[in-house]
C-alpha positions in Angstrom: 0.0 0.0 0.0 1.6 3.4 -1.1 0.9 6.9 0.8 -1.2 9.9 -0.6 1.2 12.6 -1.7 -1.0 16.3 -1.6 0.6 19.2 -3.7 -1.5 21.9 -3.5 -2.8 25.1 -1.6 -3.4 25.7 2.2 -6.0 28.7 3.1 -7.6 30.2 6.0 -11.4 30.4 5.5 -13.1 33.3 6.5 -17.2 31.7 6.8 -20.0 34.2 7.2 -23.7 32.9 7.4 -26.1 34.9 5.7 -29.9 34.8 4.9 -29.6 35.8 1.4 -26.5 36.8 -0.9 -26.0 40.6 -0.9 -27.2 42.1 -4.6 -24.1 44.4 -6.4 -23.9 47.5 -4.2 -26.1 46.2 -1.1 -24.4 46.2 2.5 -26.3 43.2 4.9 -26.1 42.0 8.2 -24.8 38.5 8.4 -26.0 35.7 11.2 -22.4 34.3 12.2 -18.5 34.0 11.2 -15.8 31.5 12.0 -12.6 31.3 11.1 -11.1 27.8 10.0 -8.1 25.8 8.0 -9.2 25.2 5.0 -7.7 25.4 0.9 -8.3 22.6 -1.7 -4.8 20.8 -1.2 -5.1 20.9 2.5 -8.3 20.1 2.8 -7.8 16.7 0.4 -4.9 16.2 2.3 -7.2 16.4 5.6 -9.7 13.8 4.0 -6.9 11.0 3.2 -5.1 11.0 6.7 -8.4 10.4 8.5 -8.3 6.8 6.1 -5.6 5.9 8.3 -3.7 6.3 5.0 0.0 7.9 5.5 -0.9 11.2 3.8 2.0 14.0 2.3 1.5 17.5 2.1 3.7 19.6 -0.2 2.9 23.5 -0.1 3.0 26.7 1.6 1.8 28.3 4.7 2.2 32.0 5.3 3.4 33.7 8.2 0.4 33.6 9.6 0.6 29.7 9.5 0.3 29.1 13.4 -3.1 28.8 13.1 -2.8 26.4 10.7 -0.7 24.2 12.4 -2.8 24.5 15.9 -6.1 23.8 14.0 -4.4 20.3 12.0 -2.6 18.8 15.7 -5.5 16.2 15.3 -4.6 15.3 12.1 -1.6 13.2 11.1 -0.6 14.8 7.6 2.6 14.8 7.7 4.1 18.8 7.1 7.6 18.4 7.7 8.3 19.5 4.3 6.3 22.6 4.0 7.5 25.8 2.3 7.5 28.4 5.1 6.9 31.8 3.6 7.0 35.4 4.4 4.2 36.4 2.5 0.5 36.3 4.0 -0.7 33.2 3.7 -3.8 32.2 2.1 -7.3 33.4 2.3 -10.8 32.3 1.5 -13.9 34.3 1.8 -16.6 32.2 2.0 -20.5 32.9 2.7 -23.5 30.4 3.1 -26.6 31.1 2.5 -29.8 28.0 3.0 -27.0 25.1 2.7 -25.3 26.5 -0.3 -21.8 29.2 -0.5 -20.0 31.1 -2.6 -16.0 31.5 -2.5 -13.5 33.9 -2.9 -10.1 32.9 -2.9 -7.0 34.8 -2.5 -3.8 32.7 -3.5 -1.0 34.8 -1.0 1.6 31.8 -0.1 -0.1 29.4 -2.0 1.9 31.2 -5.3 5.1 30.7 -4.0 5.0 26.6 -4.5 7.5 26.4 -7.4 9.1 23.7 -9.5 12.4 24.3 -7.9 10.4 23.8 -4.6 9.1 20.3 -6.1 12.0 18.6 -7.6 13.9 19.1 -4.3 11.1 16.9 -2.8 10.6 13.8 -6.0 12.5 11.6 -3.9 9.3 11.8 -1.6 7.2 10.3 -3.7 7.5 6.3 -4.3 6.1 4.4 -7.7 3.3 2.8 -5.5 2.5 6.2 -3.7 -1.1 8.7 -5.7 -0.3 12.2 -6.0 -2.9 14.8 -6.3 -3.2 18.1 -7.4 -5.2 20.9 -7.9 -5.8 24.2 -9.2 -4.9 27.0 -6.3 -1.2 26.7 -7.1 0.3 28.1 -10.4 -0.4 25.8 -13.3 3.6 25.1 -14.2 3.8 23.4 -11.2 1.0 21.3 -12.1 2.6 20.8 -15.9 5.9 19.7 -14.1 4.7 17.5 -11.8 2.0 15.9 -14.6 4.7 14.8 -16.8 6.8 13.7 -14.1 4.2 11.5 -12.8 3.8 10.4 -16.2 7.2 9.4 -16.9 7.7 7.2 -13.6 4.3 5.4 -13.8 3.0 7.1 -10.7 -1.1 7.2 -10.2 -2.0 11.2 -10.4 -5.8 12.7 -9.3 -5.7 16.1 -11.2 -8.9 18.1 -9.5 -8.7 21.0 -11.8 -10.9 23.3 -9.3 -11.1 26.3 -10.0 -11.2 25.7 -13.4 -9.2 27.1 -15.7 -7.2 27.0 -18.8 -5.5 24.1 -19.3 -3.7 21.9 -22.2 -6.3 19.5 -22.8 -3.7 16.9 -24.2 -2.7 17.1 -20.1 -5.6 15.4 -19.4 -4.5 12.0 -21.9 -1.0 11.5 -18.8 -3.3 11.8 -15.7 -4.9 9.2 -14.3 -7.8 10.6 -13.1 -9.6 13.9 -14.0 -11.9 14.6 -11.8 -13.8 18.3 -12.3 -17.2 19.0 -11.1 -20.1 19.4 -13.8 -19.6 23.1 -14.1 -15.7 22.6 -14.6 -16.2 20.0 -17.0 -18.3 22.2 -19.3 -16.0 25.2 -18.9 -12.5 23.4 -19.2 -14.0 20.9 -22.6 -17.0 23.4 -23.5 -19.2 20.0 -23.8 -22.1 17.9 -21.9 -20.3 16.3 -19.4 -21.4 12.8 -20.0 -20.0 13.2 -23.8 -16.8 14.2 -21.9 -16.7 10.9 -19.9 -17.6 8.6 -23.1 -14.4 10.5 -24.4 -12.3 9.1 -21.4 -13.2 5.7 -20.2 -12.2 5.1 -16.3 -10.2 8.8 -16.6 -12.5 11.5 -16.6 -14.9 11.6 -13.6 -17.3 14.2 -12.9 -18.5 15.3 -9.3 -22.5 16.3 -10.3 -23.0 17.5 -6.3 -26.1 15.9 -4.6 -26.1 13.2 -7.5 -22.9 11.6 -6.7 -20.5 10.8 -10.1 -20.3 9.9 -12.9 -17.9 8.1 -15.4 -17.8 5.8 -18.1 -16.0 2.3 -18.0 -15.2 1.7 -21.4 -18.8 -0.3 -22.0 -22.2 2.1 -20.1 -21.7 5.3 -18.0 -21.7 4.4 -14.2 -23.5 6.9 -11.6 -22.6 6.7 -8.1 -25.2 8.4 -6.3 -25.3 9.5 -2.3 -27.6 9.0 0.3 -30.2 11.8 0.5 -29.5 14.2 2.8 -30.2 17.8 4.5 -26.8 19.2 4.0 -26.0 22.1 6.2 -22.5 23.2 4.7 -21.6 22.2 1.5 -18.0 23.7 1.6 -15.4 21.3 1.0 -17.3 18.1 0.0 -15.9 18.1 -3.3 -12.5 17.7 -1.6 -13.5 15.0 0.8 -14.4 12.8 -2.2 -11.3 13.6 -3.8 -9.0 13.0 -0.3 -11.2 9.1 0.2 -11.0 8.8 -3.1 -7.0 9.2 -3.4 -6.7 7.5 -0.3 -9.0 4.8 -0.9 -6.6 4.1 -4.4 -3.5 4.2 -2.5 -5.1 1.1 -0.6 -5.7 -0.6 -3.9 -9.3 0.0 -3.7 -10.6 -0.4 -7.9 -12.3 2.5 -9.1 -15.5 2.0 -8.5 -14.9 1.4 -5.1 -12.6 4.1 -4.2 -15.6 6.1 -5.8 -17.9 4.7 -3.5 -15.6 5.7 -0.4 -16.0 9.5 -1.6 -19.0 9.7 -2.3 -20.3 8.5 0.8 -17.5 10.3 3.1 -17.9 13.6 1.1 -22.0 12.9 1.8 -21.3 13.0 5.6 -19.3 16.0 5.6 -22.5 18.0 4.7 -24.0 17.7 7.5 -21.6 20.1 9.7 -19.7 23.1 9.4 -16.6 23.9 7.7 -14.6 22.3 4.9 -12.5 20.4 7.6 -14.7 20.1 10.1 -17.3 18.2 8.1 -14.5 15.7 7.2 -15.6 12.0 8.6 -12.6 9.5 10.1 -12.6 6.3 8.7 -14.3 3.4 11.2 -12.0 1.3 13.0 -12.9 -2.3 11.6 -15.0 -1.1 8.7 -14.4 -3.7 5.6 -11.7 -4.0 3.8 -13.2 -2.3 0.3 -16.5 -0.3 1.5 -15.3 2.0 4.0 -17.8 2.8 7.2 -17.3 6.4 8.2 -17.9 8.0 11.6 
């Protein structure tokens, strides 16, 4: 069983509750705000250690990072290999209105992860390890380490959130691609499931309280979630994706690492907070369909 190596961005979320989203030029009162740990590569990072899988993280924390560091003593990602900056770290403004947000992120630290910063860490990562990235840190970074992945037969989870522009021919050297629908239609400007019958068992797309979906080289599979009342969705997309890496580091197949996510990612609705939402694998719980607690 290999580990789950993280590259990616670390943030502090700033979380107002609202009643209803402010219209262009409208001050409001908001109900509450909390500060917490949160950014995409952190937060998948979060998700895979509580699997009880060995879980890497390769980024930056600002100077502000102390509250970072206090917030993860729970966790057991291992940071020894963090980029320490003097820039202010990173910062997300976040606001949730009736179960639903919207996000504003400010990159800070997150932009100082460089190549240089990555080659002197390769011997980290071992041929049976998944490495995972996303789309908070600059995009060469991501090139470099797609390619490298590539080249050494090493599994790679490219979450390409926030979307952006990217060389589509990147997308033929990952090993998963896994955007949500809206991503998928802005990165390939195409219905998502005619994206997936382009990519058998490569391309998966998160469609939110419906699960995922992919296509297995004969029908499109849909993985679909319990029905629930969610009351945060922040960070569920990158629950699935931290199960999901973790669950293929343990040599779960594809359909059951889905599985994994989508039910961990399901049960980190229903509290507050990207991290905070996150469930820990069951002690005991079967050897291919993780129980979550």
């Amino acid at each position: 069983m290999g580990k789950v190596v993280v590259i990616g961005s670390a943030n502090i979320d700033l979380v107002y509750h609202v009643d209803r989203l402010p219209v262009i030029g409208e001050t409001i009162f908001g109900d509450s705000f909390v500060k917490l740990p949160g950014g995409k590569g952190l937060n998948q990072a979060v998700a895979s250690s509580r699997c009880e899988v060995d879980t890497l993280f390769l980024g930056s924390f600002g100077k502000d990072d102390q509250f970072l560091k206090t917030a993860l003593k729970d966790d057991t990602i291992d940071l020894s290999h963090l980029l320490e900056s003097n820039n202010e770290g990173g910062t997300a403004i976040i606001t949730i209105c009736n179960g639903d947000n919207t996000i504003v992120v400010l990159a800070g630290a997150n932009n100082d992860v460089s190549v240089s910063y990555i080659k002197e860490h390769l011997d980290l990562i071992q041929e049976d390890d998944v490495v995972v990235i996303q789309n908070e840190t600059p995009q060469d970074v991501n090139e470099f380490i797609i390619n490298y992945c590539y080249e050494n037969n090493i599994r790679l989870v490219y979450n390409p959130a926030p979307a952006r522009d990217i060389d589509i021919s990147l997308i033929e050297k990952v090993t998963y691609f896994t955007p949500n629908e809206t991503e998928a239609m802005t990165i390939f400007e195409d219905e998502y499931e005619a994206i997936v019958r382009k990519y058998p068992n490569k391309v998966i797309v998160t469609v939110g309280k419906d699960g995922v979906i992919y296509f297995d080289g004969s029908e499109i599979v849909r993985i679909k979630p319990d029905v629930v009342k969610p009351v945060d969705t922040t960070g569920a997309g990158d629950t699935l994706s931290g199960i999901f890496s973790a669950s293929l580091a343990s040599n779960l197949s594809l359909k059951e690492a889905l599985s994994n996510g989508v039910k961990g990612a399901t049960l980190s609705t229903l509290k507050l907070g990207a991290q905070g939402g996150m469930p820990r694998r069951k002690d005991g719980s079967n050897e291919k369909e993780w129980d979550f607690e």
